[in-house]
C-alpha positions as CSV (number, residue, x, y, z in Angstrom):
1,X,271.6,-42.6,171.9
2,X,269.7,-43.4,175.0
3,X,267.8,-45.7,173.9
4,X,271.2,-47.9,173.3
5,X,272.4,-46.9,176.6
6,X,268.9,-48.4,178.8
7,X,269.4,-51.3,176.4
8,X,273.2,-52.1,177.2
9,X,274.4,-55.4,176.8
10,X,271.2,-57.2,175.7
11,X,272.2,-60.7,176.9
12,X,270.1,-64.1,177.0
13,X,270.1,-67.7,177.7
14,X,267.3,-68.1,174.6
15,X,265.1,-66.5,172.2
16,X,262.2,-65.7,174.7
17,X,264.6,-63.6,176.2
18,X,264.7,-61.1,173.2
19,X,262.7,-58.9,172.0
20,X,262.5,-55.5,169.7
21,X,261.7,-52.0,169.6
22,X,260.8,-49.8,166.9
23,X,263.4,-46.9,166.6
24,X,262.7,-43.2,165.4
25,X,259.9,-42.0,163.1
26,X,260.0,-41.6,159.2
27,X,257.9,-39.1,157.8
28,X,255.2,-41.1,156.2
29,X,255.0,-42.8,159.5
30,X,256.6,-45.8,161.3
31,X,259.9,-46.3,162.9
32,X,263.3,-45.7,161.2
33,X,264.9,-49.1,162.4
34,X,264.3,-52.1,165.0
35,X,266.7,-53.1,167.8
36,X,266.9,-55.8,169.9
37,X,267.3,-55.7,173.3
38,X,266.7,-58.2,176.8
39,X,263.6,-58.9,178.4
40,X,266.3,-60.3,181.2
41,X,268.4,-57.2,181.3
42,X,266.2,-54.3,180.5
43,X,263.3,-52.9,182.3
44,X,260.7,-53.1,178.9
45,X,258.3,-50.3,180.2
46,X,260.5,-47.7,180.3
47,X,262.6,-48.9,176.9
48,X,258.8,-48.2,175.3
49,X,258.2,-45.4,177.1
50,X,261.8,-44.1,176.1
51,X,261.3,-45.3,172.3
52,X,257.3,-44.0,171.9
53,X,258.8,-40.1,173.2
54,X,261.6,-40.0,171.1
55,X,259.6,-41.5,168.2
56,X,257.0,-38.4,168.7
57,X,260.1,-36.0,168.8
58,X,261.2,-37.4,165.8
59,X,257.8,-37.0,164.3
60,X,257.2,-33.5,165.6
61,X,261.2,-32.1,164.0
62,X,260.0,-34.0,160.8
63,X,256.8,-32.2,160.2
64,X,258.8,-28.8,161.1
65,X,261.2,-29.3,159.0
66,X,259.1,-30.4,155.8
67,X,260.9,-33.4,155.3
68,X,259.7,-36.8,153.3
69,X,261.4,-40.0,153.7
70,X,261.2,-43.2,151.1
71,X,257.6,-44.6,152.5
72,X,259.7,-48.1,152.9
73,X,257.9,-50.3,155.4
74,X,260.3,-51.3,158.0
75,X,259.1,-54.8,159.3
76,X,260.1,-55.7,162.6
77,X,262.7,-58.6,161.8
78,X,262.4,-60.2,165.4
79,X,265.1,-61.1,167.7
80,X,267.2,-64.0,168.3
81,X,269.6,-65.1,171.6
82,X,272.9,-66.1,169.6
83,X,275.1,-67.7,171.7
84,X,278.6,-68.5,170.3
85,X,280.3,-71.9,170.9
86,X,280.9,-72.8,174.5
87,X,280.0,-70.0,175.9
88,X,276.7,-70.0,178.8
89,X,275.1,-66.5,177.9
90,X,274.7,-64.9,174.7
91,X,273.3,-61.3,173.0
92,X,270.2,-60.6,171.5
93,X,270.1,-59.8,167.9
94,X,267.8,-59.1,165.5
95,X,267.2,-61.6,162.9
96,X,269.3,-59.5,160.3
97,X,271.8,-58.8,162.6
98,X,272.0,-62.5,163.3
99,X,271.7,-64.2,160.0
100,X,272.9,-61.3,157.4
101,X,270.6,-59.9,155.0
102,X,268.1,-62.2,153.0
């Protein structure tokens, strides 16, 4: 996925660093999934630029194909710099990547 590849290791020093972008399209409208990626590492204009086109494409092959999704709203869940013990740098995570489901 390309999006994963201009996001590569997503790494921070705090939470300010982090941030998230809506993923893919559902047919009854917004994204499929969130990821988190580094305001430090990542150039953010063209990860939305990257995530609004393939978002549309993904819109576009839904309505030729017919398709219908669940109509679950996917909330942006944040993202969070988790850093283990000890160490100086750590990797942005969304907040259910970081702290499990709720």
């Amino acid at each position: 996925m390309a999006l994963k590849a201009l996001i590569g290791t997503p790494l921070c020093r705090e939470d300010a660093d982090c941030a998230t972008v809506a993923v893919g399209a559902k047919a009854c409208g917004g994204p499929v999934a969130w990821l988190a990626w580094s305001r430090r590492v990542t150039d953010g204009a063209k990860l939305e630029a990257l995530a609004t086109r393939d978002a549309a494409a993904a819109r576009a092959a839904l309505r030729a194909s017919g398709a219908i999704s669940n109509c679950m709203f996917v909330a942006d869940p944040g993202a969070h710099c988790v850093i283990a013990d000890g160490q100086a740098e750590g990797i942005c995570q969304t907040a259910a990547q970081a702290f499990g489901p709720r």
